[in-house]
C-alpha positions in Angstrom: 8.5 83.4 -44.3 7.2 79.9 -43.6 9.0 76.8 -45.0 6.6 76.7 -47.9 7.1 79.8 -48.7 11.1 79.2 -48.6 10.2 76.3 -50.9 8.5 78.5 -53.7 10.7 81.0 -53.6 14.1 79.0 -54.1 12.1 76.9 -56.6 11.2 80.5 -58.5 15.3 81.1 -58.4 15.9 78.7 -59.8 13.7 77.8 -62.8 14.7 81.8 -63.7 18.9 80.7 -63.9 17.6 77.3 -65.0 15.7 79.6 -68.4 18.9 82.3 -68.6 21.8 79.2 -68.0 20.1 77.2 -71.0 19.8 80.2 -73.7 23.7 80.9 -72.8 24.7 77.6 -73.2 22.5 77.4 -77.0 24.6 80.4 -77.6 27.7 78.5 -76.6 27.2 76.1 -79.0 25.5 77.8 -81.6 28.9 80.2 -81.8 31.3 77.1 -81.1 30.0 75.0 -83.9 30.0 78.0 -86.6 33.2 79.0 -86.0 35.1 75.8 -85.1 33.2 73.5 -88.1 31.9 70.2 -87.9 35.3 68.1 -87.5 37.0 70.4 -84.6 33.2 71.1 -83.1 33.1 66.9 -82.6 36.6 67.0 -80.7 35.6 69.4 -78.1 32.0 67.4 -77.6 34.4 64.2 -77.5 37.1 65.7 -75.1 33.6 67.1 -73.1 32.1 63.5 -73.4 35.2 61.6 -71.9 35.8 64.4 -69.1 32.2 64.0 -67.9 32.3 60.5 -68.1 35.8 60.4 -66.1 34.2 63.3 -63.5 32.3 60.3 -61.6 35.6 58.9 -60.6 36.4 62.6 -59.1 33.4 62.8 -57.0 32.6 59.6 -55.9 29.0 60.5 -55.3 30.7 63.1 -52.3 28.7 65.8 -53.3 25.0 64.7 -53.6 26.3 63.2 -49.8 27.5 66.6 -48.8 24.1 68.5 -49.7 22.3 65.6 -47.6 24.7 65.9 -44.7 25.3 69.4 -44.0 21.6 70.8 -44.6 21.0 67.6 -41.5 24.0 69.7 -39.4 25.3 73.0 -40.8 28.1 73.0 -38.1 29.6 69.9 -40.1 30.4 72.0 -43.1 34.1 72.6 -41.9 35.2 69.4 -41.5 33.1 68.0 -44.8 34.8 70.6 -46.7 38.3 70.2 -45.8 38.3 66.2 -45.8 36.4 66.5 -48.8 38.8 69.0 -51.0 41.4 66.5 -50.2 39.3 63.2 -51.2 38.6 65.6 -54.9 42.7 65.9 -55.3 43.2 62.4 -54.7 40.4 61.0 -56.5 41.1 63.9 -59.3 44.7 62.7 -59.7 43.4 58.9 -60.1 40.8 59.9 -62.5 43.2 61.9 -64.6 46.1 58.5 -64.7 42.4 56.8 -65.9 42.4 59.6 -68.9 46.0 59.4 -69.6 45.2 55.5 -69.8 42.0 55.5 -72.1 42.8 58.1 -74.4 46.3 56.3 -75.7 44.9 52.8 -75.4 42.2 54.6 -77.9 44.7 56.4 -79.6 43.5 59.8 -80.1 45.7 62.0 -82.2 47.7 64.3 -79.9 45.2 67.8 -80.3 42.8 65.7 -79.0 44.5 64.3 -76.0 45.5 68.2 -75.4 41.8 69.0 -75.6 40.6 66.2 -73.4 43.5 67.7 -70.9 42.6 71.2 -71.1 39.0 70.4 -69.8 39.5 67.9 -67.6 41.5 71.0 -65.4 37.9 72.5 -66.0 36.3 69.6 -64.9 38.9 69.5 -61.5 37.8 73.0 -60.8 34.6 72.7 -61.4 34.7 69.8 -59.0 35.8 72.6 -56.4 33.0 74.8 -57.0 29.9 72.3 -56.8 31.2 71.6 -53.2 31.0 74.9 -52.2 27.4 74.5 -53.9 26.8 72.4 -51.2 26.8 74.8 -48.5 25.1 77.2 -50.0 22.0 74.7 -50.5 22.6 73.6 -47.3 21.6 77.3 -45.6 19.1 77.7 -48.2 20.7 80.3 -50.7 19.7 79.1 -53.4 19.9 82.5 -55.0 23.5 81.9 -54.9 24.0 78.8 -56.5 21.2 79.8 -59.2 24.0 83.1 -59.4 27.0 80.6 -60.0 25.7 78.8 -62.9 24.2 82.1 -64.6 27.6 83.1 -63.9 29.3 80.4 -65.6 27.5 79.9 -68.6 27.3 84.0 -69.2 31.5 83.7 -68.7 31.6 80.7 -71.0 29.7 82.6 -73.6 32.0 85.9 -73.3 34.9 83.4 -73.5 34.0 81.9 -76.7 32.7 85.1 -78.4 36.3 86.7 -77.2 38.1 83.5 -78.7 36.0 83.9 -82.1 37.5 87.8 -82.4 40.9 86.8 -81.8 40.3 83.8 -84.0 41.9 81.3 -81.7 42.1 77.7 -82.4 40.9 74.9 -80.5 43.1 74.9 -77.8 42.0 78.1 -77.2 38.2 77.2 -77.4 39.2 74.6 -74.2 41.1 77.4 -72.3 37.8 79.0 -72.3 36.3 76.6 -70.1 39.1 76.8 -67.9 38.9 80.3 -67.2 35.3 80.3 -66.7 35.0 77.7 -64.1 38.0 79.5 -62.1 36.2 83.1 -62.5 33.4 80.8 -60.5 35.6 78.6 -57.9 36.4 82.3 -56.9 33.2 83.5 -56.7 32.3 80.5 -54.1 35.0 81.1 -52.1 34.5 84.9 -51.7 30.9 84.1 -50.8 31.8 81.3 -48.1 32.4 84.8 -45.7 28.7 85.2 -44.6 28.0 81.8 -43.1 29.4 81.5 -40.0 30.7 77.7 -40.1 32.7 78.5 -43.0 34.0 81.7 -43.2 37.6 82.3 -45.1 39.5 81.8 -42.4 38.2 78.4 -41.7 40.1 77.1 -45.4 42.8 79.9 -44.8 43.4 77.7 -41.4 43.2 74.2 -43.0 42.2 73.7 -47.0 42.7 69.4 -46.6 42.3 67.5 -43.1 42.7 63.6 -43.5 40.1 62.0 -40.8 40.3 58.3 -41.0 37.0 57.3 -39.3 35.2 60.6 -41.4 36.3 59.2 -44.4 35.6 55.6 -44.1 32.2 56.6 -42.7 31.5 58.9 -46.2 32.8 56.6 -48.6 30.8 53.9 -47.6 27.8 55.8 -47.8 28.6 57.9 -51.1 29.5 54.9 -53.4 25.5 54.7 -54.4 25.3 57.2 -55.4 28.3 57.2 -57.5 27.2 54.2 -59.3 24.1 56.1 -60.3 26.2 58.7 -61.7 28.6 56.1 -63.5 25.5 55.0 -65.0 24.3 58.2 -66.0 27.1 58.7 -67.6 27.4 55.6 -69.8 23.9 56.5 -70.8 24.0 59.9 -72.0 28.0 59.8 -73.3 29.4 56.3 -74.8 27.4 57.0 -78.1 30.2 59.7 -78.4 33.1 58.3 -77.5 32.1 55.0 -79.4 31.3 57.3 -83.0 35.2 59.0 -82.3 36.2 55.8 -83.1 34.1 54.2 -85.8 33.0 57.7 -87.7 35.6 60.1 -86.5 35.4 63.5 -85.4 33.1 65.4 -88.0 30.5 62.8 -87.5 30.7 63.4 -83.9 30.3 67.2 -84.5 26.9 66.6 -86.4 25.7 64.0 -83.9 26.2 66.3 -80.8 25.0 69.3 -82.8 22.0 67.8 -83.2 22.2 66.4 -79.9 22.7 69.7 -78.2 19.6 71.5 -80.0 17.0 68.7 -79.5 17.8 69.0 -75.6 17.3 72.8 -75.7 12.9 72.2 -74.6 14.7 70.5 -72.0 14.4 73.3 -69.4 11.0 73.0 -69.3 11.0 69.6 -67.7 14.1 70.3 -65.5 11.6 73.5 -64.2 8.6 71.2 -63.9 10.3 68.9 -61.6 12.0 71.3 -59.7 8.5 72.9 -59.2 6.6 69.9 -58.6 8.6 67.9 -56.2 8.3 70.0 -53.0 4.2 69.5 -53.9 4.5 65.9 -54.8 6.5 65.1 -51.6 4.4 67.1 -49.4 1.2 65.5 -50.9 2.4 61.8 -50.8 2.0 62.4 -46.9 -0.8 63.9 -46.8 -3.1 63.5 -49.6 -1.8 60.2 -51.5 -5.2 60.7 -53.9 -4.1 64.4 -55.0 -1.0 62.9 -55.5 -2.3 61.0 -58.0 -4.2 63.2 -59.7 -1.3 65.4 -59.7 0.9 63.1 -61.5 -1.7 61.8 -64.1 -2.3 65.7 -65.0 1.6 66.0 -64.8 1.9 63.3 -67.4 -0.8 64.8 -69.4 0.7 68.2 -69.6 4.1 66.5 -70.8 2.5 64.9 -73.2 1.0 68.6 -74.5 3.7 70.5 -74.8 6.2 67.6 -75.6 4.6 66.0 -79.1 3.9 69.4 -80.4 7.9 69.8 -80.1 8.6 66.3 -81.7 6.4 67.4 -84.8 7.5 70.7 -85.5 11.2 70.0 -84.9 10.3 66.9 -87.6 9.0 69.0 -90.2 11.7 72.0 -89.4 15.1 70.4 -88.6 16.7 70.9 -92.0 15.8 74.7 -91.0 17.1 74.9 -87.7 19.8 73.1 -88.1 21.3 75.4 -90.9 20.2 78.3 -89.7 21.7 77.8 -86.4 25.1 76.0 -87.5 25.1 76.8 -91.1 25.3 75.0 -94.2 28.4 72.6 -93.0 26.1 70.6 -90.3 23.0 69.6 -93.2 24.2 66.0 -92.3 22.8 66.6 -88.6 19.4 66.7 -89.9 18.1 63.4 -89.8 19.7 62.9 -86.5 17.9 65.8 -85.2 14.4 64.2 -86.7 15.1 61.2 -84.5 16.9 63.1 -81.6 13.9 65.1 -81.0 11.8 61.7 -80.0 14.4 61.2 -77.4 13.5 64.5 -75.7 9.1 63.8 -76.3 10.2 60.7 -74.2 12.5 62.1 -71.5 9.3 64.9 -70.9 7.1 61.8 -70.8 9.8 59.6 -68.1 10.5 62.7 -66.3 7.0 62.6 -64.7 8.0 59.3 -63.0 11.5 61.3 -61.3 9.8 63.5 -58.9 6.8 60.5 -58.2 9.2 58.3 -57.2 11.9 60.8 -55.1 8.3 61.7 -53.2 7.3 58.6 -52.3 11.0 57.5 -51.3 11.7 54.9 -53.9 14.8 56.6 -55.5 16.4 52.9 -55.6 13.9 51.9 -58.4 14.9 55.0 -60.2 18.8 53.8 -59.9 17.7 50.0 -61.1 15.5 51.7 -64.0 19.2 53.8 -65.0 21.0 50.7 -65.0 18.3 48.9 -67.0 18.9 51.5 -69.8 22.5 51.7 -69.4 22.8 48.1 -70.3 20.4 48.6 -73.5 22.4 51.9 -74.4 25.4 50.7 -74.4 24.9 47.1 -75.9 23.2 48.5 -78.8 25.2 51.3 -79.6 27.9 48.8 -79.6 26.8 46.8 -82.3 24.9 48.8 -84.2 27.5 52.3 -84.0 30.0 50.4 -86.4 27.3 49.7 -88.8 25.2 52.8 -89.1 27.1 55.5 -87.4 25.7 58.7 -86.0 21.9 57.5 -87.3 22.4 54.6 -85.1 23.1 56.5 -82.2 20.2 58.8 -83.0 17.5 55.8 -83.0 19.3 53.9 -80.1 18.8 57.2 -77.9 15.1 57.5 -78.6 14.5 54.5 -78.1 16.3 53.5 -74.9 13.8 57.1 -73.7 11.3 54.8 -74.6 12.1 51.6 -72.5 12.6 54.0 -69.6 9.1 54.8 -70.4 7.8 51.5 -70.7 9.8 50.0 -67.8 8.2 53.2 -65.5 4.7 52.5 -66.0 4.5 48.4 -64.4 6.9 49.6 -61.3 4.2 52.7 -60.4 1.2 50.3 -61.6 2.1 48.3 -58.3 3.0 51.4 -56.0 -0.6 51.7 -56.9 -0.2 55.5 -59.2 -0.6 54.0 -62.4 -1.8 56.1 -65.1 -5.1 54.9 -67.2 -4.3 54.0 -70.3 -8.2 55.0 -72.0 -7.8 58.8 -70.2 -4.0 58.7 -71.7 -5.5 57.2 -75.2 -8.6 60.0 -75.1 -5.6 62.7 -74.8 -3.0 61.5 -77.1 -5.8 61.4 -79.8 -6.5 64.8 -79.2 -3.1 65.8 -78.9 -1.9 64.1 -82.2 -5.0 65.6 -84.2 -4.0 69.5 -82.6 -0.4 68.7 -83.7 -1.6 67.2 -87.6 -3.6 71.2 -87.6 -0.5 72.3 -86.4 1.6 70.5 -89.3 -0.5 71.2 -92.1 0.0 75.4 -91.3 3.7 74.3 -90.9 3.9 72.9 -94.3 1.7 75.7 -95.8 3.5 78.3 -94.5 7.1 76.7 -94.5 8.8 79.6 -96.0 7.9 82.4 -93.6 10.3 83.3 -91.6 11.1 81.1 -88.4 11.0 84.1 -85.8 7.0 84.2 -86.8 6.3 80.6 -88.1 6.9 79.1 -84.6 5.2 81.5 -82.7 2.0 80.9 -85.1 2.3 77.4 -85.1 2.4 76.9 -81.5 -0.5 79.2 -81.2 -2.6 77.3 -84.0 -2.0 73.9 -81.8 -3.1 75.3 -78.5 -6.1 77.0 -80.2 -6.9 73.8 -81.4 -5.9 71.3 -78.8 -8.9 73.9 -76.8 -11.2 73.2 -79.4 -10.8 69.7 -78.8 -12.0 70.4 -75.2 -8.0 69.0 -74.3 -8.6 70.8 -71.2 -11.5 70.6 -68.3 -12.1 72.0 -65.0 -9.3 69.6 -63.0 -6.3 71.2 -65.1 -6.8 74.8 -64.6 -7.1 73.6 -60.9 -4.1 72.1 -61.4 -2.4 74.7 -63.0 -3.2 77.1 -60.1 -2.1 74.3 -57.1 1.7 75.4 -59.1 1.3 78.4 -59.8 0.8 79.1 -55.7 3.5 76.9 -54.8 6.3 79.3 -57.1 4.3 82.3 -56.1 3.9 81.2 -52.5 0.2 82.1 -51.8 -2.5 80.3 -51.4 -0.3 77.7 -50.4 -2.2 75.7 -47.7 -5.2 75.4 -50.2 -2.7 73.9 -52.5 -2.2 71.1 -50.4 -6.1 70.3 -49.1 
């Protein structure tokens, strides 16, 4: 099997476990948020959002270094894995004072604070697990790490369908999460036996080693890309932790309700990327004018499938959402109206990732981040006390929209700017397919959603083919991925 070849078929892994891990996790939440209500639903996204948010002060960046160093030198695993484990129960232990800190000086009520507890053990463990992640990626089993988060997510979902039976409360809900995550910490230590520099015996031997020079070396190179992560994390999380304060916790639980279902289409950029970047990077080498082609058809295939999504999740969210949560989360609906917007734009922006990675310009993707962390967080701060959960809503979308805005100038001068008339000509075409697509929606908005979705997505593409949306170029296109994840035809894919 040539590299490409290796390439395709990890990349076919995992967009399968990237498909199974997602419909789990709707389950998750679908379950969790009729059971636990609106009010205890918003303290487990809280004590979720602050554990996250806290987790960058675990890692420190180690484990996006880790993947980089050990694929370079697999005989290194040992010595990252034992310095690191100890470098996670330090930093952990920090992190955790941190939480003790913020949640008093916030003053959560005390099941709260027990939540936020509970999970952050989760996150701890979880902490564990990605590093073993590491070496699996590094000897290219991807397969195995594609197996862990399937694992999780199906464990998670047994967990809270278990707690539901018994009728647990909360606490119980977070004890979940805890158990899961340790059924998968255990799974990657069992499978550390085939690879020869880190067998069992190796941790059996020595779990933590403190080497001064190794870890003033790491550290110095991992704090980047920790303060992408702490970035990240403002961005997607302070919204929450700011509404727990001004709106309390049944406002939060229609916010991230609404939150967690406009993110579910998500998948299918998170599989685009993971699909185009081995292309894209190999391209930028050797054909820089594909390239571009590539990435204005990417952008136009995101645009396709993404607006289609916005409108019909418009004229459908009070549907969804009370047919998914039930009649308690109706208040979510409007924020799922704007929410939606946030995920057409994060299709659109999510072309730029995998241009920029390709052609090595990853630091303009961490000054983009910081760029809308800033925004992010400065509006939600004045507007949140004022508006609530709506605010958050609209400051989302439209921070998915600077990132947007901000992408298209920096890529103008790497010279893979898109044209604006070819973008125009399709979004014309795409806007009319989704107005057909609308008008059968509102005819037919009583049938039943299992058949009114299917139709209506079928009516759009029908029409969007009418339009003559699609020439020669894109079914070209189409094919170039197709024999990257299938792994033939693979050298004309790169001509």
């Amino acid at each position: 099997m040539n590299n490409l070849q290796k390439v395709a078929k990890n990349v076919s892994v995992l967009l399968v476990s990237q498909v199974i891990t997602y419909f789990f996790l709707f389950l998750t939440a679908m379950y969790s948020a009729r059971y636990l209500g609106a009010a205890n639903f918003g303290i487990l996204s809280l004590a979720t959002a602050i554990t996250s948010f806290f987790s960058v002060f675990g890692d420190l960046g180690l484990q996006t270094l880790a993947i980089r160093e050990i694929a370079k030198d697999k005989s290194s695993a040992p010595r990252y894995i034992a310095n690191v484990n100890l470098m996670r129960l330090i930093f952990s232990s920090a992190a955790f004072i941190l939480i003790i800190v913020f949640t008093h000086i916030m003053g959560y009520p005390q099941q709260t604070i027990h939540v936020v507890y509970i999970l952050w053990s989760a996150t701890v463990i979880q902490l564990f697990s990605l590093l073993y992640y590491s070496v699996f990626q590094a000897n290219e089993r991807m397969e195995l790490v594609a197996a862990g988060q399937i694992t999780n997510s199906l464990v998670t979902l047994a967990g809270v369908l278990l707690a539901i039976n018994f009728n647990l409360d909360l606490i119980g809900f977070a004890f979940v999460y805890v158990i899961s995550n340790t059924v998968v910490l255990l799974y990657c230590i069992a499978l550390t036996l085939p690879f020869p520099h880190t067998s069992f015996r190796y941790y059996t031997a020595g779990v933590f080693r403190f080497d001064k020079v190794f870890w003033k070396s790491t550290l110095t190179e991992s704090w980047p890309f920790a303060l992408q992560s702490f970035f990240v994390m403002v961005y997607y999380y302070i919204d929450t932790i700011i509404l727990s304060k001004t709106s309390g916790d049944e406002v939060v639980g229609w916010y991230n309700a609404a939150y967690k279902l406009s993110s579910v289409p998500l998948f299918i950029n998170v599989a685009f990327n993971a699909t185009l970047l081995p292309l894209m990077s190999r391209l930028s080498i050797s054909s820089p004018e594909i390239l571009k082609t590539t990435f204005s058809r990417y952008f136009k295939y995101m645009m396709l499938l993404s607006i289609p999504i916005g409108v019909g999740t418009v004229m459908l969210s009070g549907r969804f959402i009370t047919q998914i949560y039930g009649p308690g989360f109706t208040a979510a609906t409007t924020a799922l109206q704007v929410l939606i917007w946030a995920t057409v734009f994060i299709f659109l922006n999510g072309c730029y990732t995998p241009l920029l990675y390709s052609l090595n310009k990853q630091v303009l993707g961490t000054k983009i981040t910081l760029i809308a962390a800033i925004f992010n967080l400065v509006l939600n701060i004045i507007l949140i006390p004022m508006f609530s959960y709506l605010a958050a809503s609209y400051v989302k979308s439209i921070t998915e929209l600077l990132v947007l805005v901000i992408a298209y100038p920096l890529t103008l001068k790497l010279g893979y700017a898109l044209s604006l008339k070819s973008v125009g000509m399709d979004f014309l075409k795409i806007a009319l397919s989704s107005a057909i697509m609308g008008v059968f929606i509102w005819y037919f908005t009583d049938l039943n959603l299992l058949l009114l979705v299917p139709a209506a997505a079928l009516i759009y593409f029908a029409a969007s083919f009418l339009l003559r949306f699609y020439d020669r170029h894109d079914i070209d296109s189409v094919m170039q991925i197709i024999s990257l994840v299938t792994g033939r035809n693979s050298e004309r894919g790169a001509q």
